[in-house]
mmCIF entry with sequence, helices, sheets and N, C-alpha, C, O atoms, coordinates in Angstrom:
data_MODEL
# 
_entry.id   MODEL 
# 
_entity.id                         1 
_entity.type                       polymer 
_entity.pdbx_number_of_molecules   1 
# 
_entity_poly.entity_id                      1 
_entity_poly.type                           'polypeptide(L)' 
_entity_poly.nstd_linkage                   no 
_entity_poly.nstd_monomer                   no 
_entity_poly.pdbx_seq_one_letter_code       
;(UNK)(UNK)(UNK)(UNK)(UNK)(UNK)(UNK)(UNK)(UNK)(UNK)(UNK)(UNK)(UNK)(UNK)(UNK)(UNK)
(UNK)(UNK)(UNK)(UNK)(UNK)(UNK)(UNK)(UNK)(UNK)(UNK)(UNK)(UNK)(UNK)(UNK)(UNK)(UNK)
(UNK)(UNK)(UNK)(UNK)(UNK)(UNK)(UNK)(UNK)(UNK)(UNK)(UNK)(UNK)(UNK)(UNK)(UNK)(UNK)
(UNK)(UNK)(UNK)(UNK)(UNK)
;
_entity_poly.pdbx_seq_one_letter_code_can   XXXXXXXXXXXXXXXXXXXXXXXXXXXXXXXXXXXXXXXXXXXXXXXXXXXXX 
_entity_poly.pdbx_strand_id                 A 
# 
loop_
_entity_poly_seq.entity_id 
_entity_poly_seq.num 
_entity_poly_seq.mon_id 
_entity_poly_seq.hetero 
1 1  UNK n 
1 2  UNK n 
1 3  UNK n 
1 4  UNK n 
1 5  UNK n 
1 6  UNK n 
1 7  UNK n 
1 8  UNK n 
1 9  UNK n 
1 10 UNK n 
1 11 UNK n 
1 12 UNK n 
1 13 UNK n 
1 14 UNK n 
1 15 UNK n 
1 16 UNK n 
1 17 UNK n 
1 18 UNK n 
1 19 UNK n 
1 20 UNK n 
1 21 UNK n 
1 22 UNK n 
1 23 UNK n 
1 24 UNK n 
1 25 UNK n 
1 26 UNK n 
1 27 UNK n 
1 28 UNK n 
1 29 UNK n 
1 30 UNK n 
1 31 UNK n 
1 32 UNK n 
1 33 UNK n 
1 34 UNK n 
1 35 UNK n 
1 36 UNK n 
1 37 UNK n 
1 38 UNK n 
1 39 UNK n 
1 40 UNK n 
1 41 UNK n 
1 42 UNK n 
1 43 UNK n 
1 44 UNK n 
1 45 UNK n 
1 46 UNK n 
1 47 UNK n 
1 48 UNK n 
1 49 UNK n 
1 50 UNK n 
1 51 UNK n 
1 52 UNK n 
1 53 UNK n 
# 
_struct_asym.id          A 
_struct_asym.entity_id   1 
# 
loop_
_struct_conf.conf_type_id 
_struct_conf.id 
_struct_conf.pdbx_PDB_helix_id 
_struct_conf.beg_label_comp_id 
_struct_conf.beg_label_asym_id 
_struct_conf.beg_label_seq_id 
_struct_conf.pdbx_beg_PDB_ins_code 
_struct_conf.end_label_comp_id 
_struct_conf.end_label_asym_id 
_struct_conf.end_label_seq_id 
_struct_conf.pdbx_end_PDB_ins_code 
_struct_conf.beg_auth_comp_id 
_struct_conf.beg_auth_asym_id 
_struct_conf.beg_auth_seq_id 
_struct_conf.end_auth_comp_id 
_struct_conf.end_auth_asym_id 
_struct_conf.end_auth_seq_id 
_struct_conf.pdbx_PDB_helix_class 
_struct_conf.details 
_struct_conf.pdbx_PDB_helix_length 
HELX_P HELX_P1 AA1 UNK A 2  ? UNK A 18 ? UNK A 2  UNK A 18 1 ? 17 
HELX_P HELX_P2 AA2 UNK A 22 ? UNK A 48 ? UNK A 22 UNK A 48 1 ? 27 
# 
_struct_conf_type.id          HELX_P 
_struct_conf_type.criteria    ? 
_struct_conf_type.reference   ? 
# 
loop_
_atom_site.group_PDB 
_atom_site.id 
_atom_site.type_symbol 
_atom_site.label_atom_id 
_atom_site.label_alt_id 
_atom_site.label_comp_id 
_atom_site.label_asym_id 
_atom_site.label_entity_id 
_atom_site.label_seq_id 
_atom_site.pdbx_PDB_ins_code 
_atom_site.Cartn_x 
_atom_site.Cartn_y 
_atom_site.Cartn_z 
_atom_site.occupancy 
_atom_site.B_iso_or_equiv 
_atom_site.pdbx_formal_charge 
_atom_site.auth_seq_id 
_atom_site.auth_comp_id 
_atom_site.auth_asym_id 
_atom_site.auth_atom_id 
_atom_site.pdbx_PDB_model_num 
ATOM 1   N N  . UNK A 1 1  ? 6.591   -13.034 16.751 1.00 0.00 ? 1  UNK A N  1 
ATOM 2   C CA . UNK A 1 1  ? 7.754   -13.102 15.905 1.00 0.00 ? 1  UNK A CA 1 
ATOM 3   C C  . UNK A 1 1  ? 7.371   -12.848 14.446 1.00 0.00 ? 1  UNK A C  1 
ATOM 4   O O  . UNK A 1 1  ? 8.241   -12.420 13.688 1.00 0.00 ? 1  UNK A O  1 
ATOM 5   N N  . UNK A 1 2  ? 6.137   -13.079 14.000 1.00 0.00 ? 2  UNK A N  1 
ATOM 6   C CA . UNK A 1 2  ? 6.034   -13.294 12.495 1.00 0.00 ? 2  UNK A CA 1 
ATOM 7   C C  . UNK A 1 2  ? 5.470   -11.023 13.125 1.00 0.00 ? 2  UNK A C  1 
ATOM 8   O O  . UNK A 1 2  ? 6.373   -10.218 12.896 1.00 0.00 ? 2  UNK A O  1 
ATOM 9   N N  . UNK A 1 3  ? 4.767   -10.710 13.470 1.00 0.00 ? 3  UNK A N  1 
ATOM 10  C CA . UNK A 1 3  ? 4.865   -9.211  13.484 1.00 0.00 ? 3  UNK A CA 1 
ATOM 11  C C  . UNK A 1 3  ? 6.111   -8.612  12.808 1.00 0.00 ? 3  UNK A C  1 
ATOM 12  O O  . UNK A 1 3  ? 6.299   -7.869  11.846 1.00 0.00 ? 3  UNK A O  1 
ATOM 13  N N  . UNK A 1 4  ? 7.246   -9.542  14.134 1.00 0.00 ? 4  UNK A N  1 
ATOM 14  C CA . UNK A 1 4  ? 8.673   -8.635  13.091 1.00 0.00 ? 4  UNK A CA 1 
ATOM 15  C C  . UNK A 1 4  ? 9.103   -8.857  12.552 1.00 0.00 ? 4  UNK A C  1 
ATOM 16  O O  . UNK A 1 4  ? 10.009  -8.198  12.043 1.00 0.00 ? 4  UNK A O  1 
ATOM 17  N N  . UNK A 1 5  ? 8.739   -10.045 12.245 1.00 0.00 ? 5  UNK A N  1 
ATOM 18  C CA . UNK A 1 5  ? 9.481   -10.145 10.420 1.00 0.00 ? 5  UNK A CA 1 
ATOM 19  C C  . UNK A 1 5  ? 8.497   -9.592  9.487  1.00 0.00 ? 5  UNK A C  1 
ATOM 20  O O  . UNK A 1 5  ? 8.723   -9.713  8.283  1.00 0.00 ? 5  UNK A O  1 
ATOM 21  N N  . UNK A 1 6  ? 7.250   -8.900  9.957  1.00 0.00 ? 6  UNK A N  1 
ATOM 22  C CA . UNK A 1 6  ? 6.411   -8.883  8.865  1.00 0.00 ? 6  UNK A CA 1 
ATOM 23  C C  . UNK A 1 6  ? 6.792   -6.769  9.248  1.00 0.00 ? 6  UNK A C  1 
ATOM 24  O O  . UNK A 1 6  ? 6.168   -6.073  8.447  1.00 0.00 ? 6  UNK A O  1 
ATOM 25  N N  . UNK A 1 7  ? 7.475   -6.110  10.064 1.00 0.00 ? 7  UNK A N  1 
ATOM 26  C CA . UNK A 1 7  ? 7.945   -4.870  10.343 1.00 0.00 ? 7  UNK A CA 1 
ATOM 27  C C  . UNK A 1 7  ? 9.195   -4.531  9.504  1.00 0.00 ? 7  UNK A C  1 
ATOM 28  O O  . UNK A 1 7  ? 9.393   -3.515  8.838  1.00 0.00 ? 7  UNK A O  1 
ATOM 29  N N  . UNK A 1 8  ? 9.984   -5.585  9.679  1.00 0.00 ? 8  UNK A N  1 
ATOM 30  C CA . UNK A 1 8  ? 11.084  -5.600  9.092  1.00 0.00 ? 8  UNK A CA 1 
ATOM 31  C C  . UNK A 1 8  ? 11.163  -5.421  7.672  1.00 0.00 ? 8  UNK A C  1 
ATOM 32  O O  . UNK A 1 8  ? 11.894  -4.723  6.970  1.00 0.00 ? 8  UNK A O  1 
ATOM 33  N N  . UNK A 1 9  ? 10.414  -6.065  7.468  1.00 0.00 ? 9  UNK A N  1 
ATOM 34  C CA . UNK A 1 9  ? 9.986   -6.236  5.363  1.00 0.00 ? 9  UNK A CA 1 
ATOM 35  C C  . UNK A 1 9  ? 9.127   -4.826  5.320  1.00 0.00 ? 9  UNK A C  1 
ATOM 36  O O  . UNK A 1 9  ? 9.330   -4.157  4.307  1.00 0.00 ? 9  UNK A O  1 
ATOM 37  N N  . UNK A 1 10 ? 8.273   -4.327  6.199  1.00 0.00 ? 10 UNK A N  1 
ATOM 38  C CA . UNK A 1 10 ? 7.813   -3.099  5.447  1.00 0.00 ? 10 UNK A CA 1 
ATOM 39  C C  . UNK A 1 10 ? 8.851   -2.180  5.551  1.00 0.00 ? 10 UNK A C  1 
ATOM 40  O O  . UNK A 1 10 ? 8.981   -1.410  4.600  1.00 0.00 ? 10 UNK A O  1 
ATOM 41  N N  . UNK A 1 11 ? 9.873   -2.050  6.797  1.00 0.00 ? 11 UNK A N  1 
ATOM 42  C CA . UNK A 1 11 ? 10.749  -1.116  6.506  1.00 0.00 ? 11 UNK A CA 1 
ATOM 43  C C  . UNK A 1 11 ? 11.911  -1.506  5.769  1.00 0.00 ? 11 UNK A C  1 
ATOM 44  O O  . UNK A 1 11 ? 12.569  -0.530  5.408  1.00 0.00 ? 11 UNK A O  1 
ATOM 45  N N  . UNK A 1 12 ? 12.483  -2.866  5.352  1.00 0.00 ? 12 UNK A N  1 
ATOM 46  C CA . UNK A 1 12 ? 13.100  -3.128  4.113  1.00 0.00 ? 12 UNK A CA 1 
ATOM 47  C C  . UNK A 1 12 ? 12.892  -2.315  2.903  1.00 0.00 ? 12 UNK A C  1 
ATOM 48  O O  . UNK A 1 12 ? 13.732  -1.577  2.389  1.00 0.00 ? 12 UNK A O  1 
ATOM 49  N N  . UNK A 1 13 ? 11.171  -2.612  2.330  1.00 0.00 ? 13 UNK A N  1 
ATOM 50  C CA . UNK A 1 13 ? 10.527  -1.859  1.197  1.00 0.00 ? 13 UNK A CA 1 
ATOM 51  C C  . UNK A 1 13 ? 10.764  -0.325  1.134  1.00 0.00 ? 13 UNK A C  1 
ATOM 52  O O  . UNK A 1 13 ? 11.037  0.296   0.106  1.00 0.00 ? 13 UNK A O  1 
ATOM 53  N N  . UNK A 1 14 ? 10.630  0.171   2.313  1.00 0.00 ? 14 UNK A N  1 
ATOM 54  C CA . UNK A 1 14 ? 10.209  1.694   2.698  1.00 0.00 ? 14 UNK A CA 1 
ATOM 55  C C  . UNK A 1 14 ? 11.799  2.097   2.302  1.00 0.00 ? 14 UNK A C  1 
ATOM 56  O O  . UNK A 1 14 ? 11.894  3.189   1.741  1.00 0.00 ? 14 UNK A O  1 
ATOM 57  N N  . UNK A 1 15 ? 12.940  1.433   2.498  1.00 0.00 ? 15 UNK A N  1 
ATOM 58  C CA . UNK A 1 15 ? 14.591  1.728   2.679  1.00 0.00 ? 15 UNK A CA 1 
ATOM 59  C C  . UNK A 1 15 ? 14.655  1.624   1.098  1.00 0.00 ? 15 UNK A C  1 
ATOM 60  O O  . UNK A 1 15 ? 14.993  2.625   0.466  1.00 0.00 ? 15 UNK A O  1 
ATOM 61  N N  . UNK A 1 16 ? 14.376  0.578   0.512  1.00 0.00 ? 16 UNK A N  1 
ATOM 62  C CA . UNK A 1 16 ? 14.651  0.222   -0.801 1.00 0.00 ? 16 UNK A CA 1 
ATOM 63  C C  . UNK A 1 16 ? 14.200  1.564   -2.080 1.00 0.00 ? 16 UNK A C  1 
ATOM 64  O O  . UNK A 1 16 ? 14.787  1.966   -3.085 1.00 0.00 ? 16 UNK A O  1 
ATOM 65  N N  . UNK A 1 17 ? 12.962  1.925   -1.463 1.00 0.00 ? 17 UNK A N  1 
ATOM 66  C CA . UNK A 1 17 ? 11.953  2.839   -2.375 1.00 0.00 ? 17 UNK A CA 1 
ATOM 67  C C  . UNK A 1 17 ? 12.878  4.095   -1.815 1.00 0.00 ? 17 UNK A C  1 
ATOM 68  O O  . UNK A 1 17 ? 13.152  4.923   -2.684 1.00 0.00 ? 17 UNK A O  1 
ATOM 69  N N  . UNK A 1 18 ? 13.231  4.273   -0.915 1.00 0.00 ? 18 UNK A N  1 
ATOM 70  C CA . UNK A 1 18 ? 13.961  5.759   -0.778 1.00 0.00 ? 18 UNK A CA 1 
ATOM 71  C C  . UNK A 1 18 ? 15.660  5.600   -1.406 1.00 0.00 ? 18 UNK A C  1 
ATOM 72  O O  . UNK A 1 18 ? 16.376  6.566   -1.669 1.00 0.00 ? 18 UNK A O  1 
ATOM 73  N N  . UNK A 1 19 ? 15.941  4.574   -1.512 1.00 0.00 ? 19 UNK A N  1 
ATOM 74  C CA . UNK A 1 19 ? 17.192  4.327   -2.059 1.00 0.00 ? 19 UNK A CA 1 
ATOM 75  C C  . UNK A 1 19 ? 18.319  3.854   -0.987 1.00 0.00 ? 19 UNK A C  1 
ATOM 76  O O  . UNK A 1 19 ? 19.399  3.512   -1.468 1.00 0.00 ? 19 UNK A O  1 
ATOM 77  N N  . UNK A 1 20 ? 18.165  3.805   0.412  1.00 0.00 ? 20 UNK A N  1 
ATOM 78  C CA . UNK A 1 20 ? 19.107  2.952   1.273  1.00 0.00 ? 20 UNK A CA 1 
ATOM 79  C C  . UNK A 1 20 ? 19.046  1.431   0.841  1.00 0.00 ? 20 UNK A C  1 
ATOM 80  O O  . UNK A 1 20 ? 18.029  0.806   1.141  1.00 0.00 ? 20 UNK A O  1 
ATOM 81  N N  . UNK A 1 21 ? 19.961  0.857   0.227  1.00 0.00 ? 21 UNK A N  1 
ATOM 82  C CA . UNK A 1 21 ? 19.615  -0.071  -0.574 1.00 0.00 ? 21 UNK A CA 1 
ATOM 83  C C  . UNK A 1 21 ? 20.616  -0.913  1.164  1.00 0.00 ? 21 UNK A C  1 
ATOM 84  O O  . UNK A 1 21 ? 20.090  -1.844  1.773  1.00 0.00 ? 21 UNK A O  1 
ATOM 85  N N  . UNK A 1 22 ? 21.460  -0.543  1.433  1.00 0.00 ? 22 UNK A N  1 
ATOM 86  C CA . UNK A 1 22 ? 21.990  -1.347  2.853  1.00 0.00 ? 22 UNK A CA 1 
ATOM 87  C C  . UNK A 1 22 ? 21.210  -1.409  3.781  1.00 0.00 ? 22 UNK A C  1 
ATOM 88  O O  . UNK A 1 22 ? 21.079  -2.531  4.270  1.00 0.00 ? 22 UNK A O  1 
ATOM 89  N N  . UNK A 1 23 ? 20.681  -0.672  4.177  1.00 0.00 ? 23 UNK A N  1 
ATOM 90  C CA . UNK A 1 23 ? 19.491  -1.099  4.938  1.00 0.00 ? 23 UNK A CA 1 
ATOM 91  C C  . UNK A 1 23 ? 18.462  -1.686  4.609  1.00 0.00 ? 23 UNK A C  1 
ATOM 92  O O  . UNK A 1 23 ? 17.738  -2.337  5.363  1.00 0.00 ? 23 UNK A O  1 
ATOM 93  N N  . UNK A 1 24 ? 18.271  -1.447  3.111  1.00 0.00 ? 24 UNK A N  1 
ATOM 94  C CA . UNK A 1 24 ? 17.000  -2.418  3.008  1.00 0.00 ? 24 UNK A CA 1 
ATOM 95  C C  . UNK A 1 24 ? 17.395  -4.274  2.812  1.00 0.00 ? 24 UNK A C  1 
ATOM 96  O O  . UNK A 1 24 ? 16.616  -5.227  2.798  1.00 0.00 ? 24 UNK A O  1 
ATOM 97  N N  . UNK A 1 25 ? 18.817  -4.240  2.688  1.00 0.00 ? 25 UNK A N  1 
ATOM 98  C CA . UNK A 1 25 ? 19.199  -5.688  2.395  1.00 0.00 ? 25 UNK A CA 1 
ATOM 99  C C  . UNK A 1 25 ? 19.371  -6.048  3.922  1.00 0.00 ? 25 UNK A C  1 
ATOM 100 O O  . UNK A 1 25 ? 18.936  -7.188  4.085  1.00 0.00 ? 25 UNK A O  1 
ATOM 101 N N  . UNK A 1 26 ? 19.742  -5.623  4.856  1.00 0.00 ? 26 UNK A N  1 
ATOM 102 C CA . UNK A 1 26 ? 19.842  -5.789  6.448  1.00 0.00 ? 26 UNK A CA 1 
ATOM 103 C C  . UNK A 1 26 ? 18.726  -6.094  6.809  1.00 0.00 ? 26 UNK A C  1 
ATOM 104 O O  . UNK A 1 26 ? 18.478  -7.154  7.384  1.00 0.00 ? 26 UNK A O  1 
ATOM 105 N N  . UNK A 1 27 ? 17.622  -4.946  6.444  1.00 0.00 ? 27 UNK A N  1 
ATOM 106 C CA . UNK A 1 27 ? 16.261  -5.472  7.258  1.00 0.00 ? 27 UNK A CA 1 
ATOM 107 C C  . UNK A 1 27 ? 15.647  -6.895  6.598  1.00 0.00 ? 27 UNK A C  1 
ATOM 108 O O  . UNK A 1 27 ? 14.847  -7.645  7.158  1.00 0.00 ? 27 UNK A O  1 
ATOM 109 N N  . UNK A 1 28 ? 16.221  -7.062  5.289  1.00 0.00 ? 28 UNK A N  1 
ATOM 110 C CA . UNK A 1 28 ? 15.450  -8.068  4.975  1.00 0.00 ? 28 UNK A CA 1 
ATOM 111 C C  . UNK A 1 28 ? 16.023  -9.192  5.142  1.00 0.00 ? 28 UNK A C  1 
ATOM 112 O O  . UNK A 1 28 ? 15.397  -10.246 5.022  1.00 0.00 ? 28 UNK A O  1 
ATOM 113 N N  . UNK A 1 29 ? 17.568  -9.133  5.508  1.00 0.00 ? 29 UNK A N  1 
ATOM 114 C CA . UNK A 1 29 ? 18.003  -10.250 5.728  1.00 0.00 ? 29 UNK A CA 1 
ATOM 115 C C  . UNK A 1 29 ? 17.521  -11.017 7.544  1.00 0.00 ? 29 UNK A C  1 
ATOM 116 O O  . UNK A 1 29 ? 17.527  -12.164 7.989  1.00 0.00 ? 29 UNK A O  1 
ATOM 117 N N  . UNK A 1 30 ? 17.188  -9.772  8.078  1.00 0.00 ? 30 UNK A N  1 
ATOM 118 C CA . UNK A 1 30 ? 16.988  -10.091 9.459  1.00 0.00 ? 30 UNK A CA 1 
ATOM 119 C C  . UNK A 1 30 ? 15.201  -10.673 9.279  1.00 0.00 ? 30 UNK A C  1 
ATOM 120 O O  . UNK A 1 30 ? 14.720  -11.668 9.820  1.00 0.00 ? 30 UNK A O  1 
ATOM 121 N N  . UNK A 1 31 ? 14.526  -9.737  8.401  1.00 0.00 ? 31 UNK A N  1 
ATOM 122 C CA . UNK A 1 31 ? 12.859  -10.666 8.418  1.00 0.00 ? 31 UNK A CA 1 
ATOM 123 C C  . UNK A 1 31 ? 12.693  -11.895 8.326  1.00 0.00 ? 31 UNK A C  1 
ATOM 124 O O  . UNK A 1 31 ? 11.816  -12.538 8.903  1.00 0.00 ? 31 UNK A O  1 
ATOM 125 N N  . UNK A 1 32 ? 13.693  -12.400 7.443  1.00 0.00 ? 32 UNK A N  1 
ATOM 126 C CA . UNK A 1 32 ? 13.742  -13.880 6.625  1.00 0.00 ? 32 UNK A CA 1 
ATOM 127 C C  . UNK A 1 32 ? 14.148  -14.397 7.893  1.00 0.00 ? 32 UNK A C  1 
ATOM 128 O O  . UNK A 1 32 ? 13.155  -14.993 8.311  1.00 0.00 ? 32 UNK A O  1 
ATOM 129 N N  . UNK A 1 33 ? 15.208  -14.510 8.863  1.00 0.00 ? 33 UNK A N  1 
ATOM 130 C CA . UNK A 1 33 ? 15.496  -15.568 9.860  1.00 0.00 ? 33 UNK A CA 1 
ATOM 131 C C  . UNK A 1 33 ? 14.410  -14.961 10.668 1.00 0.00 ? 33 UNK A C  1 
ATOM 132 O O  . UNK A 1 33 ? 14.127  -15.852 11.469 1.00 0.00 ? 33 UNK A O  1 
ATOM 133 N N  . UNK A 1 34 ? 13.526  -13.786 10.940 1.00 0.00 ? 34 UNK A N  1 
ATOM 134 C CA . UNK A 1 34 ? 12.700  -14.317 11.788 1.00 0.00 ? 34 UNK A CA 1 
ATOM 135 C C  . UNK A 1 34 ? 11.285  -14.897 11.331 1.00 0.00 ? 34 UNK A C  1 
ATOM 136 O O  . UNK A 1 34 ? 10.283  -15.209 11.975 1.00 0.00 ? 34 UNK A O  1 
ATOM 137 N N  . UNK A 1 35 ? 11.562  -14.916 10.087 1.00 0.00 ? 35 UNK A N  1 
ATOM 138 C CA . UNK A 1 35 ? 10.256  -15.410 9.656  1.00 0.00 ? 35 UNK A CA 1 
ATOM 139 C C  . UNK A 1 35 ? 10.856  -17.409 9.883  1.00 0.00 ? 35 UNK A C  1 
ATOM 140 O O  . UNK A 1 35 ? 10.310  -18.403 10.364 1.00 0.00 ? 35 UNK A O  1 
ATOM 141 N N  . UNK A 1 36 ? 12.111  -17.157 9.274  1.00 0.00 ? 36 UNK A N  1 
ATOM 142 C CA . UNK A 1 36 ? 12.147  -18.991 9.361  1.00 0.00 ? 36 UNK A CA 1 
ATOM 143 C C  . UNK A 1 36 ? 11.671  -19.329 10.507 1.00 0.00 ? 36 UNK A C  1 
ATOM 144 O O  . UNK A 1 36 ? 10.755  -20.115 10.747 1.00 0.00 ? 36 UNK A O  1 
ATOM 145 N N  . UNK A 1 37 ? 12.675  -18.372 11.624 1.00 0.00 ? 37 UNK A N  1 
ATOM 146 C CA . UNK A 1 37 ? 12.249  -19.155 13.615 1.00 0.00 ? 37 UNK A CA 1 
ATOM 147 C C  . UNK A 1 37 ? 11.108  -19.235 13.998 1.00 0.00 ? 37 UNK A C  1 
ATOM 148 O O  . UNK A 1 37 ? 10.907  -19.923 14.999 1.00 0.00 ? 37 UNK A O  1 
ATOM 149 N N  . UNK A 1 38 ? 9.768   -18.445 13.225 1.00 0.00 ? 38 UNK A N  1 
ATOM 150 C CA . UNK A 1 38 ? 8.910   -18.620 13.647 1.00 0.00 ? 38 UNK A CA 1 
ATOM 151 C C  . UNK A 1 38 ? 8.515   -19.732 13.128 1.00 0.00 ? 38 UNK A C  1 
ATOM 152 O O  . UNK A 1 38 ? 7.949   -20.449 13.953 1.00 0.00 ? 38 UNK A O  1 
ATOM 153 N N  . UNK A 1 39 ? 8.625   -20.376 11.566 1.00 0.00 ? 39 UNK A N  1 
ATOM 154 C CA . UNK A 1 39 ? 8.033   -21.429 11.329 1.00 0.00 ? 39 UNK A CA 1 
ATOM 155 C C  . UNK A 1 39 ? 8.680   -22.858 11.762 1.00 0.00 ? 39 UNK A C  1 
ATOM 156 O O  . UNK A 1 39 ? 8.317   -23.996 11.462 1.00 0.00 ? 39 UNK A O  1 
ATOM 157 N N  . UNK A 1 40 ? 9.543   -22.501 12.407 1.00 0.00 ? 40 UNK A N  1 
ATOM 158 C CA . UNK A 1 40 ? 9.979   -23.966 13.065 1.00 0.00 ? 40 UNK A CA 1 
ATOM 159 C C  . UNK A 1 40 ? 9.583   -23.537 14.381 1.00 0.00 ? 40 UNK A C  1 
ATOM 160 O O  . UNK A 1 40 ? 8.710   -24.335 14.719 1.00 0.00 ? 40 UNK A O  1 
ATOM 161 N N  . UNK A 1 41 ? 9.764   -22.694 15.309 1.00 0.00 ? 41 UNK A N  1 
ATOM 162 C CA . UNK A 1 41 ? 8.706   -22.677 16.582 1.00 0.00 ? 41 UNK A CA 1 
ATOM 163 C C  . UNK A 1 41 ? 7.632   -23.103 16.134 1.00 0.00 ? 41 UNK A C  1 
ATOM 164 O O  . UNK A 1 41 ? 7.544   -24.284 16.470 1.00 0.00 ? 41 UNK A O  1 
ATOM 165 N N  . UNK A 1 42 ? 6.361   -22.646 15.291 1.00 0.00 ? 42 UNK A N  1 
ATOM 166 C CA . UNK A 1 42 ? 5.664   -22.741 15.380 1.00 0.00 ? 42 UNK A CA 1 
ATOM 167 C C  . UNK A 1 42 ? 5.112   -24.684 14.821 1.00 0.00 ? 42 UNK A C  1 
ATOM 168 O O  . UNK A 1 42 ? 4.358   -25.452 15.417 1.00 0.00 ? 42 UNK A O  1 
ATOM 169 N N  . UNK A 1 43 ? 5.908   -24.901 13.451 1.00 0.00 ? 43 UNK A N  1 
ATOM 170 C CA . UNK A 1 43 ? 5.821   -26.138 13.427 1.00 0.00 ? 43 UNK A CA 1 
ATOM 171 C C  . UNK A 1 43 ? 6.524   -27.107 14.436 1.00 0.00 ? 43 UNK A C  1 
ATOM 172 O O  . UNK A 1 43 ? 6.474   -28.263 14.016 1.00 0.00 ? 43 UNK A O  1 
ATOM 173 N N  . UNK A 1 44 ? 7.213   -26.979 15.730 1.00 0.00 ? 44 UNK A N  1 
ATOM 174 C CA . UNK A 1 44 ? 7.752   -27.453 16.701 1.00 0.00 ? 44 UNK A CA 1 
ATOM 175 C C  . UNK A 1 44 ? 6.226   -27.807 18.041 1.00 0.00 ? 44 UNK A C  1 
ATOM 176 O O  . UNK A 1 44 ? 5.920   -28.823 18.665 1.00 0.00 ? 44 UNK A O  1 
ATOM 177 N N  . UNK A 1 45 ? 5.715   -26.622 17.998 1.00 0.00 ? 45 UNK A N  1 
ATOM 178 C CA . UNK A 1 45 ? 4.582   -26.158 18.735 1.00 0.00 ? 45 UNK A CA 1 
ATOM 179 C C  . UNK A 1 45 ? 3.468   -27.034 18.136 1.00 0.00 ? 45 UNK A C  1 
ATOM 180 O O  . UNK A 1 45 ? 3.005   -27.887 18.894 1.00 0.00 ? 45 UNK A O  1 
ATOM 181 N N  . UNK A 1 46 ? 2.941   -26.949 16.826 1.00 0.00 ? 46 UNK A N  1 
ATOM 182 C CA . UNK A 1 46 ? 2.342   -28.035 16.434 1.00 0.00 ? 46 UNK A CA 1 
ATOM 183 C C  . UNK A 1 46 ? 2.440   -29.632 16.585 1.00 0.00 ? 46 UNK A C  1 
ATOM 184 O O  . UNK A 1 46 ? 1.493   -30.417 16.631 1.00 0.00 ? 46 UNK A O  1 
ATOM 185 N N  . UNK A 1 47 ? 3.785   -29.919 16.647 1.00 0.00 ? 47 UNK A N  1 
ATOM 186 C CA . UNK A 1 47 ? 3.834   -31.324 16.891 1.00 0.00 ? 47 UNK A CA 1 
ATOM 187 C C  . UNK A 1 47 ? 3.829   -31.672 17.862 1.00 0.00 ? 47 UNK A C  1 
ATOM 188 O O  . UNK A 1 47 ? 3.634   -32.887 17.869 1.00 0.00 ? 47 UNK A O  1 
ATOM 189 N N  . UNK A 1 48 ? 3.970   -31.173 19.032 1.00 0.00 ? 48 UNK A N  1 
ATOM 190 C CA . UNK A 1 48 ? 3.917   -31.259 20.137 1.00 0.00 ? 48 UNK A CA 1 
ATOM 191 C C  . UNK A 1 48 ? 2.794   -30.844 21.189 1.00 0.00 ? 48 UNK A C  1 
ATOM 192 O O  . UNK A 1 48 ? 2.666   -31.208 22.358 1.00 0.00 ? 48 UNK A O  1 
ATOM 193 N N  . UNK A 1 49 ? 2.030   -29.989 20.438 1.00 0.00 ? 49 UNK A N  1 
ATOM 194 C CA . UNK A 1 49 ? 1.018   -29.223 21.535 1.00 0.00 ? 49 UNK A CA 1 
ATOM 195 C C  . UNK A 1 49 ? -0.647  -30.288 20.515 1.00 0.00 ? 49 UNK A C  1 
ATOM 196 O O  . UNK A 1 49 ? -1.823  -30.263 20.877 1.00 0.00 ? 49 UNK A O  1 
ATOM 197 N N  . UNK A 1 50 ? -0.268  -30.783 19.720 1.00 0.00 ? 50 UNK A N  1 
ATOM 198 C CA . UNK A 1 50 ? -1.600  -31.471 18.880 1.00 0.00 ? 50 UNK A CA 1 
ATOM 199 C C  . UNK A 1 50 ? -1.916  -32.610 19.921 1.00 0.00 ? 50 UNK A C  1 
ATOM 200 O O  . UNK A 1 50 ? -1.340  -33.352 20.716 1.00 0.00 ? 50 UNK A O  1 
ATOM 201 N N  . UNK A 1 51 ? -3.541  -32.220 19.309 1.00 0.00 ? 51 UNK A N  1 
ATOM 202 C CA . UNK A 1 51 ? -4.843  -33.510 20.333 1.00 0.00 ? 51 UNK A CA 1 
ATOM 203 C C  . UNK A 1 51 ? -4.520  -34.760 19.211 1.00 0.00 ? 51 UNK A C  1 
ATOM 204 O O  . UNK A 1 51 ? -4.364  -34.766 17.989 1.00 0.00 ? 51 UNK A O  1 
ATOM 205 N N  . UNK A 1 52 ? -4.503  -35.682 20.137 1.00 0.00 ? 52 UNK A N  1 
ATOM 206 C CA . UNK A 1 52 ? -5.081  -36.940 19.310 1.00 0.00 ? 52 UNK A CA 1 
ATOM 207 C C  . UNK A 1 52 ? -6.762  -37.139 19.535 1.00 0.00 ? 52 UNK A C  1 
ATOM 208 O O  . UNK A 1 52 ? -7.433  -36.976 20.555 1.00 0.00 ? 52 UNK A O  1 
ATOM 209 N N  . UNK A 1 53 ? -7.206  -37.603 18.011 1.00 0.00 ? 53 UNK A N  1 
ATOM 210 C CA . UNK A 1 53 ? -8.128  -37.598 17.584 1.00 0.00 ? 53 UNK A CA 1 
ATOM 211 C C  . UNK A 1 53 ? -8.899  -39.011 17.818 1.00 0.00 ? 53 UNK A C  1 
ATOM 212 O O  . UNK A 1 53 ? -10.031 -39.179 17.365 1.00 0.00 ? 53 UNK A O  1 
# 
């Protein structure tokens, strides 16, 4: 998941620099929620998948 949010933002940039300024606000609006879902999967995954010490 963090891949496509991290795909999404280069082709955000790539849209922005050529001047599709709607697509570049689309792709980036879509990176950001998959960047959030990954950090609550992943901090979900942490609290739950951790050794006690």
């Amino acid at each position: 998941m963090l891949h496509w949010s991290l795909v999404f933002l280069i082709i955000a940039l790539v849209a922005g620099l050529l001047g599709f300024t709607g697509i570049a606000g689309a792709a980036v609006g879509i990176a950001k929620i998959l960047f959030f879902v990954f950090l609550v999967v992943w901090l979900l995954a942490f609290l739950v998948f951790r050794r006690a010490v």
